[in-house]
N, C-alpha and C positions, 0 to 999 in steps of 0.2 A: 389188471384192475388196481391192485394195490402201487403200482409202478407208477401208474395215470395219479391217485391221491397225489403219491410224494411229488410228484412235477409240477402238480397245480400248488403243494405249499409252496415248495422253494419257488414257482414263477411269483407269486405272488408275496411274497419275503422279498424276493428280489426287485421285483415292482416299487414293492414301499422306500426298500433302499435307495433306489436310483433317485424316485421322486423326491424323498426327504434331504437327499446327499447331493442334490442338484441344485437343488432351489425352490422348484416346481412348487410346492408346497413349505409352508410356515408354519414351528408353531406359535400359539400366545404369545408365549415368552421370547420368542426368538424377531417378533414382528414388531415388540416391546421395545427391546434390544435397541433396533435398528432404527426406530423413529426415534429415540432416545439421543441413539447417535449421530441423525441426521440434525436434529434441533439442534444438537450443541454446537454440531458445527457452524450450522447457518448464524446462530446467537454471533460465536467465535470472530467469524468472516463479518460481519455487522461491526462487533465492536473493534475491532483492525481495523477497519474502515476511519472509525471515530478518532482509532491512536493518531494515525497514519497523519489525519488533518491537524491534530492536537501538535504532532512533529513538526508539522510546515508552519505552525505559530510560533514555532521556537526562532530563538534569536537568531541562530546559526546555520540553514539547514543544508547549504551546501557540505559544509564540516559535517554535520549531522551524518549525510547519507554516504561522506567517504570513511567515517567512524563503525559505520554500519558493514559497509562493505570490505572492511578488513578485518571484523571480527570471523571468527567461524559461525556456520550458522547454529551450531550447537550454544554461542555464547551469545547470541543475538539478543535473546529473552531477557538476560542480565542486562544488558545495555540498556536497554528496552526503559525497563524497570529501574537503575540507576536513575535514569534522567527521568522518571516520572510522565512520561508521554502514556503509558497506558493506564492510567488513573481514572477509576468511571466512578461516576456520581454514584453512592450509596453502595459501593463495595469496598471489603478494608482492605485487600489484596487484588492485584491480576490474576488472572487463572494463566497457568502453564502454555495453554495451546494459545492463548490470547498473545501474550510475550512472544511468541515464535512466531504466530502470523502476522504480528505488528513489524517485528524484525524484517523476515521475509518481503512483504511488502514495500518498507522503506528503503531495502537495501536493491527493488527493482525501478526506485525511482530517476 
């Protein structure tokens, strides 16, 4: 009997685990988290979008995208940001992931 209790804790200890360490289940904070991170992305991918077209009104852009393509993609975001192609109406700076997806993009054109 007492052998029967500890196997129903531990199955069920071990239940919670699986499901929580799987995915199965979320909590608050963790479901917070994730839409959080989703939005920024989407925002991110939006405004690379905007760099991307802002790039191809520049004067150069065949130089532009062989400038892109020899940087590393680690130094893309400076370049990015040198030339002022990610510049959004009413922010004082680019955001980091912004600089890099704008990079990244130019450098697939």
């Amino acid at each position: 009997m007492k052998s029967m209790i500890w196997g129903a804790i531990l199955g069920a200890l071990g239940t919670l685990a699986l499901v929580f360490f799987t995915g199965f289940a979320v909590t608050g904070s963790g479901a917070e988290a994730r839409a959080a991170k989703q939005s920024h992305e989407a925002v991110v991918d939006q405004l690379a979008k905007i760099c991307v077209a802002q790039f191809k009104q520049s004067a150069d852009t065949k130089q532009g995208i062989e400038d892109i393509k020899n940087q590393s993609r680690w130094t893309r975001g400076e370049h990015v940001k040198e030339k002022g192609w990610a510049k959004i109406f009413g922010t004082d700076a680019p955001d980091e992931d912004l600089l890099k997806a704008c990079g990244d993009m130019i450098a697939e054109l």
